[in-house]
Rosetta silent file (secondary structure, phi, psi, omega in degrees, C-alpha in Angstrom):
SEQUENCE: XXXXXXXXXXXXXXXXXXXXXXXXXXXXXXXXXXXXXXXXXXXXXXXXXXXXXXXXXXXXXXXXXXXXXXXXXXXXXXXXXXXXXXXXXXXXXXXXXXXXXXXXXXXXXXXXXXXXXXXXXXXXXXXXXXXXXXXXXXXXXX
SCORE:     score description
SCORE:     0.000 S_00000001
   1 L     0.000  -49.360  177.879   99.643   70.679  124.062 S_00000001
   2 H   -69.829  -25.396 -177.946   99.274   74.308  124.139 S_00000001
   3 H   -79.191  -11.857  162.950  103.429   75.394  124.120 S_00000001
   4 H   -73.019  -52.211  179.036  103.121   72.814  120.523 S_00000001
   5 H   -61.484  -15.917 -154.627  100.391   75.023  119.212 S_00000001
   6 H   -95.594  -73.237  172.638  101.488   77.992  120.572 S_00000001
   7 H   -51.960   -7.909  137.038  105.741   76.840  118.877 S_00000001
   8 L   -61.828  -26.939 -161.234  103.299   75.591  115.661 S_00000001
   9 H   -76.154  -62.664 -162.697  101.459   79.111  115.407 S_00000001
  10 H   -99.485   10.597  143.952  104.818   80.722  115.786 S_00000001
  11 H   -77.544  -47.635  113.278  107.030   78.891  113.191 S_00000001
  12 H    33.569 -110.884 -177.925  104.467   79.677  111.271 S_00000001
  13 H   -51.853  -58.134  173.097  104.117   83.070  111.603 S_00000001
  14 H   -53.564  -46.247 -178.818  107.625   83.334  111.206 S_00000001
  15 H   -62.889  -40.104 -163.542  108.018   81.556  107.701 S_00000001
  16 H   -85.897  -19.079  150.107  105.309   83.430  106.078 S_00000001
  17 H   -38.500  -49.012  177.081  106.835   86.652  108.082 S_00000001
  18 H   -74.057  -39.200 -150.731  110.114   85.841  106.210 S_00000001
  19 H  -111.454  -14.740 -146.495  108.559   85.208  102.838 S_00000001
  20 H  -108.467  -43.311 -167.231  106.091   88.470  103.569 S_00000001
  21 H   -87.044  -33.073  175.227  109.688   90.642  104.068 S_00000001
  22 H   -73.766  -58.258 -171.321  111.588   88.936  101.144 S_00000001
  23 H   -37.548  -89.604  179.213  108.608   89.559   98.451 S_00000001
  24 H    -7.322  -56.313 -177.583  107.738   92.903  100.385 S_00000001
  25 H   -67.305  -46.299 -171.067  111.577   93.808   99.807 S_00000001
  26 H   -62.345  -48.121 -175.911  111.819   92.781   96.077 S_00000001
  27 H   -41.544  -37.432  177.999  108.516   94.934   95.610 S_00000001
  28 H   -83.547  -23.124  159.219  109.729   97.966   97.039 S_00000001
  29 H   -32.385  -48.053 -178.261  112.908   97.654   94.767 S_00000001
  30 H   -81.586  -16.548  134.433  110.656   97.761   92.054 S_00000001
  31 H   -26.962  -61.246 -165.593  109.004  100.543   93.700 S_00000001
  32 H   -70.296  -63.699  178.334  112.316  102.300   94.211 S_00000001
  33 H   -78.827  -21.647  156.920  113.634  101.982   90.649 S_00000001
  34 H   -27.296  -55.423 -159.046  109.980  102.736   89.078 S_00000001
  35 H   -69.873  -21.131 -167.009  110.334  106.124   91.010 S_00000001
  36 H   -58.864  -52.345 -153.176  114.021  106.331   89.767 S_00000001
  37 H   -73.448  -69.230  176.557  113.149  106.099   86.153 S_00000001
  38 H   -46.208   -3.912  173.247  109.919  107.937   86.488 S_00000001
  39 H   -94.011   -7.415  174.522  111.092  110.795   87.892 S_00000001
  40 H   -80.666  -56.647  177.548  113.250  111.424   84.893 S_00000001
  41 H   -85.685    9.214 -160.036  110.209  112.427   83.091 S_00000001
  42 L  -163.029  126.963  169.741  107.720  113.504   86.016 S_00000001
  43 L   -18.322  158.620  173.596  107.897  115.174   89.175 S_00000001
  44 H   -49.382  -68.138  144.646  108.976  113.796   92.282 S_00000001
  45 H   -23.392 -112.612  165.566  105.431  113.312   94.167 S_00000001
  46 H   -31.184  -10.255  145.146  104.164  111.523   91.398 S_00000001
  47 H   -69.645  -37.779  167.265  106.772  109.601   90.646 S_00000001
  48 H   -73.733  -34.310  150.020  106.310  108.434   93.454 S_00000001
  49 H   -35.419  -60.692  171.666  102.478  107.620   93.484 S_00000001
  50 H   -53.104  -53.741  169.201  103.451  105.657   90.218 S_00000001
  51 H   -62.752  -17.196  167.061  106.429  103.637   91.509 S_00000001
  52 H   -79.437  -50.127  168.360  103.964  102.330   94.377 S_00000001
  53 H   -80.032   30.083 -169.292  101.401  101.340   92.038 S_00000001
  54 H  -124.259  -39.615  159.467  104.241   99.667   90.491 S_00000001
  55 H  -114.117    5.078  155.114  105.269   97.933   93.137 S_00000001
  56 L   -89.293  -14.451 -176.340  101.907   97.201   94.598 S_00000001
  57 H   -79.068  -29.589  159.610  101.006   95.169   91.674 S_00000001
  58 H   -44.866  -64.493  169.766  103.956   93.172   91.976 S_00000001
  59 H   -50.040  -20.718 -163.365  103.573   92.487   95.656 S_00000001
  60 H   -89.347  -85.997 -169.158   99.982   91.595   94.985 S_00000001
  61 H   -13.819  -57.716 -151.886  101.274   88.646   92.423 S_00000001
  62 H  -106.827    9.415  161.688  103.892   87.525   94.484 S_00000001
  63 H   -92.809  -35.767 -178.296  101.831   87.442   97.757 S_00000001
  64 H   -76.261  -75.717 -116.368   99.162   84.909   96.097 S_00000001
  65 H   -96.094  -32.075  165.174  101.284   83.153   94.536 S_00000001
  66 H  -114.970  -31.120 -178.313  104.376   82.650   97.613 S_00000001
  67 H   -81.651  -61.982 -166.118  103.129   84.043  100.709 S_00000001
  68 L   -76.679  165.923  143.508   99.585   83.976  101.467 S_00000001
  69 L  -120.629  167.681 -170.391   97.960   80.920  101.320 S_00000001
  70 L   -37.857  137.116  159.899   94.795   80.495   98.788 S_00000001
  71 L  -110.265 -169.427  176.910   91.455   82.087  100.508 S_00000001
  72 L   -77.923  -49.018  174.832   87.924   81.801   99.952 S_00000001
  73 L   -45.651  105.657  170.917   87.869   85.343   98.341 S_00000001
  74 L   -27.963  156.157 -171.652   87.796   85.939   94.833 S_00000001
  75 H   -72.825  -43.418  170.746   90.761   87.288   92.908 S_00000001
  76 H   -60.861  -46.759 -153.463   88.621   90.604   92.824 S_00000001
  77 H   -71.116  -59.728 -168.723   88.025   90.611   96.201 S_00000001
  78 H   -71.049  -12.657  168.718   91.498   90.171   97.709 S_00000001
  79 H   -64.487  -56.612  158.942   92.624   92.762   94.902 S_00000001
  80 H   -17.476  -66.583  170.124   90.084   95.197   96.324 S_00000001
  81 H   -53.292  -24.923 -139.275   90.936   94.499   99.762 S_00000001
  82 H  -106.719  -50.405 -179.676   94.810   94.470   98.971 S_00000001
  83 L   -73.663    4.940  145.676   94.539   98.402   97.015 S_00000001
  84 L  -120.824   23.006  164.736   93.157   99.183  100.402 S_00000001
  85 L   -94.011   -6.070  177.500   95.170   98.434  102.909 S_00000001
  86 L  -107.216  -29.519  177.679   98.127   99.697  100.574 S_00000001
  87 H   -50.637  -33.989  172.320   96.122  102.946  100.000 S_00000001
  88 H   -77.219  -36.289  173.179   96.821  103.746  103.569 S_00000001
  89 H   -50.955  -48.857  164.226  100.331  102.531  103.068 S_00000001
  90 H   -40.153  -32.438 -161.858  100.641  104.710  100.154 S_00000001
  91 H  -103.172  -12.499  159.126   99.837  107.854  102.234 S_00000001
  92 H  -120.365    3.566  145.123  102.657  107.065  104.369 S_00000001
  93 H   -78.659  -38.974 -176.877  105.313  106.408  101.936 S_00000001
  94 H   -49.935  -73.904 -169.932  103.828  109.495  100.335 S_00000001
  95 H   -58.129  -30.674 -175.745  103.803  111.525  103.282 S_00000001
  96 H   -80.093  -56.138 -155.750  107.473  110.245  105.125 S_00000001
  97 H   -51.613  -84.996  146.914  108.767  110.703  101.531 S_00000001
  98 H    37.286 -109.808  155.691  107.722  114.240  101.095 S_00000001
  99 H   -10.944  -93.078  175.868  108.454  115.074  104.239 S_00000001
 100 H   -72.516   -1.547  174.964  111.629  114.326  104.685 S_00000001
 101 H   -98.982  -27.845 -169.944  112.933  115.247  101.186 S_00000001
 102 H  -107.258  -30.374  174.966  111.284  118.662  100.801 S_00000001
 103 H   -61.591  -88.341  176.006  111.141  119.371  104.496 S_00000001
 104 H   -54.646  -71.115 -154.905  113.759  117.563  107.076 S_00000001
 105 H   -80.717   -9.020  162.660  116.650  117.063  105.516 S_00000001
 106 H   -28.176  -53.559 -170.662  116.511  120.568  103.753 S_00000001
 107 H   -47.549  -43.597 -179.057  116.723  121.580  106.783 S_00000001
 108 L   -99.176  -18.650 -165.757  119.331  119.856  108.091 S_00000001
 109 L    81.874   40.269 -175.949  121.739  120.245  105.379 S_00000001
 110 L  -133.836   98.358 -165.631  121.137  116.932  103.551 S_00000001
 111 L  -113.207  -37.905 -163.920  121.071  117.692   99.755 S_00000001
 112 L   -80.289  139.315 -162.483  123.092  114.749   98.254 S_00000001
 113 L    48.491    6.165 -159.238  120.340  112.001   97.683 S_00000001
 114 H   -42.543  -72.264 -173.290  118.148  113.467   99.873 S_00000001
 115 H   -30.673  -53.569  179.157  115.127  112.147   97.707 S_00000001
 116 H   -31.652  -70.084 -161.496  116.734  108.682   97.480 S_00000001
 117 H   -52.517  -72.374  148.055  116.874  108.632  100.974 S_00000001
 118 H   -20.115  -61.466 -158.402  113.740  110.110  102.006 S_00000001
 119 H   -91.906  -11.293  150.404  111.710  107.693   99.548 S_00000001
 120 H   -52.561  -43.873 -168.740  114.004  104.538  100.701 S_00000001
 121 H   -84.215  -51.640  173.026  112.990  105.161  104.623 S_00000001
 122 H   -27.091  -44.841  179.028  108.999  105.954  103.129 S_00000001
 123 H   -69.151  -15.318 -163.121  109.271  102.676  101.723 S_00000001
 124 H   -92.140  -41.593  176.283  110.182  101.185  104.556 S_00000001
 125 H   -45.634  -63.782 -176.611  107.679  102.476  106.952 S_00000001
 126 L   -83.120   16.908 -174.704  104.313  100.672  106.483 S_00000001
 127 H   -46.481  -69.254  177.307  106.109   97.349  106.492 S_00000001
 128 H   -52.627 -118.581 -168.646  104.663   95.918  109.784 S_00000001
 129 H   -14.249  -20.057 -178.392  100.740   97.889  109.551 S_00000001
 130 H   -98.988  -33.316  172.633  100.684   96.237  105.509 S_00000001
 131 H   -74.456  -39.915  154.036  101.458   92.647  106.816 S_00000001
 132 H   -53.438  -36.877 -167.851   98.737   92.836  109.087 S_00000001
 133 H   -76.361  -62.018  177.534   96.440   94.337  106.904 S_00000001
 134 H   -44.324  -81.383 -158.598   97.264   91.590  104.101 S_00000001
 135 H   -44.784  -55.069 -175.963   97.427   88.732  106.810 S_00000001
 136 H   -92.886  -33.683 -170.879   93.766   89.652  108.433 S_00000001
 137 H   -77.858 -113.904  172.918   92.343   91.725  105.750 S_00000001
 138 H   -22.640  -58.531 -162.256   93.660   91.358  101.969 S_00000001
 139 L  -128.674   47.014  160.643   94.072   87.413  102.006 S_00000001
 140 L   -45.847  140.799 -156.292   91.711   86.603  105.131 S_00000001
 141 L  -109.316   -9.219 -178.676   91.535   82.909  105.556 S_00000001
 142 L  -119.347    0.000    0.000   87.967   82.742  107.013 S_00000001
Protein backbone atom coordinates (compact mmCIF):
# COMPACT_ATOMS: atom_id res chain seq x y z
CA UNK A 1 0.00 0.00 0.00
CA UNK A 2 2.56 2.49 0.74
CA UNK A 3 5.07 1.89 -2.69
CA UNK A 4 1.12 2.69 -4.55
CA UNK A 5 0.92 5.92 -2.66
CA UNK A 6 4.29 6.64 -2.58
CA UNK A 7 4.29 5.64 -7.20
CA UNK A 8 0.64 7.75 -6.90
CA UNK A 9 2.34 10.86 -5.09
CA UNK A 10 5.12 10.60 -7.58
CA UNK A 11 3.30 10.41 -11.00
CA UNK A 12 1.79 13.05 -9.71
CA UNK A 13 4.32 15.21 -8.88
CA UNK A 14 5.76 14.52 -12.05
CA UNK A 15 2.73 15.56 -14.37
CA UNK A 16 2.13 18.77 -12.69
CA UNK A 17 6.20 19.09 -12.62
CA UNK A 18 5.96 18.75 -16.46
CA UNK A 19 3.05 21.09 -16.94
CA UNK A 20 4.82 23.57 -14.11
CA UNK A 21 8.18 23.53 -16.69
CA UNK A 22 6.14 23.75 -19.99
CA UNK A 23 3.93 26.93 -18.77
CA UNK A 24 7.07 28.14 -16.68
CA UNK A 25 9.01 27.90 -20.15
CA UNK A 26 6.36 29.64 -22.37
CA UNK A 27 6.33 32.46 -19.57
CA UNK A 28 9.83 33.13 -19.55
CA UNK A 29 9.70 33.43 -23.46
CA UNK A 30 7.40 36.05 -22.92
CA UNK A 31 9.64 37.33 -20.37
CA UNK A 32 12.58 37.10 -22.74
CA UNK A 33 10.99 38.85 -25.73
CA UNK A 34 9.19 41.58 -23.34
CA UNK A 35 12.87 42.43 -22.29
CA UNK A 36 13.88 42.22 -26.05
CA UNK A 37 11.42 44.78 -27.18
CA UNK A 38 11.61 46.82 -24.06
CA UNK A 39 14.96 47.41 -24.04
CA UNK A 40 14.71 49.15 -27.35
CA UNK A 41 13.23 52.00 -25.57
CA UNK A 42 14.55 51.56 -21.84
CA UNK A 43 17.55 50.49 -20.19
CA UNK A 44 18.64 47.14 -19.66
CA UNK A 45 17.82 46.69 -15.73
CA UNK A 46 14.50 47.76 -16.26
CA UNK A 47 13.76 46.14 -19.07
CA UNK A 48 14.21 43.63 -17.36
CA UNK A 49 12.04 44.29 -14.17
CA UNK A 50 9.25 44.86 -16.88
CA UNK A 51 9.69 41.69 -18.97
CA UNK A 52 9.24 39.68 -15.54
CA UNK A 53 6.19 41.42 -14.66
CA UNK A 54 5.31 40.43 -18.05
CA UNK A 55 5.87 37.16 -17.76
CA UNK A 56 4.72 36.77 -14.22
CA UNK A 57 1.29 37.67 -15.17
CA UNK A 58 1.20 35.18 -17.74
CA UNK A 59 2.51 32.38 -15.60
CA UNK A 60 0.00 33.39 -12.98
CA UNK A 61 -3.00 32.72 -15.71
CA UNK A 62 -1.64 29.75 -17.00
CA UNK A 63 -0.81 28.16 -13.57
CA UNK A 64 -4.67 28.44 -12.42
CA UNK A 65 -5.92 27.63 -15.22
CA UNK A 66 -3.36 24.24 -16.33
CA UNK A 67 -1.20 23.49 -13.53
CA UNK A 68 -2.31 24.07 -10.13
CA UNK A 69 -5.31 22.65 -9.14
CA UNK A 70 -8.29 25.08 -7.79
CA UNK A 71 -7.58 26.06 -3.90
CA UNK A 72 -9.55 27.38 -1.20
CA UNK A 73 -7.82 30.85 -1.61
CA UNK A 74 -9.29 33.62 -3.28
CA UNK A 75 -8.10 34.86 -6.65
CA UNK A 76 -6.59 37.82 -4.52
CA UNK A 77 -5.02 35.75 -2.28
CA UNK A 78 -3.10 33.33 -4.51
CA UNK A 79 -2.23 36.58 -6.63
CA UNK A 80 -0.73 38.07 -3.48
CA UNK A 81 0.95 35.02 -2.52
CA UNK A 82 2.11 34.29 -6.22
CA UNK A 83 3.85 38.32 -6.58
CA UNK A 84 5.66 37.01 -3.58
CA UNK A 85 7.29 34.18 -4.09
CA UNK A 86 8.19 35.64 -7.67
CA UNK A 87 9.45 38.84 -5.91
CA UNK A 88 12.24 36.75 -4.59
CA UNK A 89 12.53 35.15 -7.97
CA UNK A 90 12.70 38.46 -9.49
CA UNK A 91 15.80 39.42 -7.41
CA UNK A 92 17.52 36.56 -8.80
CA UNK A 93 16.84 36.90 -12.38
CA UNK A 94 17.64 40.51 -11.60
CA UNK A 95 20.70 39.90 -9.86
CA UNK A 96 22.27 36.63 -12.17
CA UNK A 97 21.22 38.93 -15.07
CA UNK A 98 23.16 41.92 -14.03
CA UNK A 99 25.76 40.13 -12.95
CA UNK A 100 26.76 38.31 -15.50
CA UNK A 101 26.11 40.86 -18.31
CA UNK A 102 27.73 43.93 -16.74
CA UNK A 103 30.17 41.97 -14.65
CA UNK A 104 31.30 38.19 -15.75
CA UNK A 105 31.30 37.97 -19.06
CA UNK A 106 32.88 41.54 -19.47
CA UNK A 107 35.33 40.11 -17.99
CA UNK A 108 35.84 37.25 -19.73
CA UNK A 109 35.68 38.55 -23.13
CA UNK A 110 32.01 37.76 -23.91
CA UNK A 111 30.51 40.84 -25.72
CA UNK A 112 28.38 39.23 -28.52
CA UNK A 113 24.91 38.67 -26.76
CA UNK A 114 26.25 38.88 -23.62
CA UNK A 115 22.87 40.42 -22.29
CA UNK A 116 20.86 37.74 -24.15
CA UNK A 117 22.75 35.32 -22.48
CA UNK A 118 23.09 36.62 -19.12
CA UNK A 119 19.16 37.31 -18.91
CA UNK A 120 18.40 33.69 -20.61
CA UNK A 121 20.54 31.80 -17.67
CA UNK A 122 18.67 34.61 -14.95
CA UNK A 123 15.62 33.28 -16.26
CA UNK A 124 16.41 30.09 -15.74
CA UNK A 125 17.61 30.15 -12.24
CA UNK A 126 14.63 30.34 -9.80
CA UNK A 127 12.93 27.53 -11.68
CA UNK A 128 13.04 24.83 -8.91
CA UNK A 129 12.74 27.56 -5.48
CA UNK A 130 9.34 29.19 -7.68
CA UNK A 131 7.71 25.67 -8.06
CA UNK A 132 7.94 25.14 -4.55
CA UNK A 133 6.93 28.35 -3.56
CA UNK A 134 3.75 28.13 -5.99
CA UNK A 135 3.16 24.35 -5.04
CA UNK A 136 3.19 25.05 -0.99
CA UNK A 137 2.69 28.70 -0.94
CA UNK A 138 0.94 30.57 -4.04
CA UNK A 139 -1.77 27.78 -4.79
CA UNK A 140 -1.67 25.89 -1.26
CA UNK A 141 -4.24 23.20 -1.29
CA UNK A 142 -5.06 23.25 2.48
Amino acid sequence: MLVGLFHSWKTRLDTELARFLIVGGFSALVNLVSRYVLNLVMGYSAAILLGYLCGMVTAFVLFRMFVFPASRLSTATEFVRFALVNLVAVIQVWAVSVFLAEWLFPRIGLVTHAHDIAHLIGVAVPAFTSYLGHKHYSFQQH
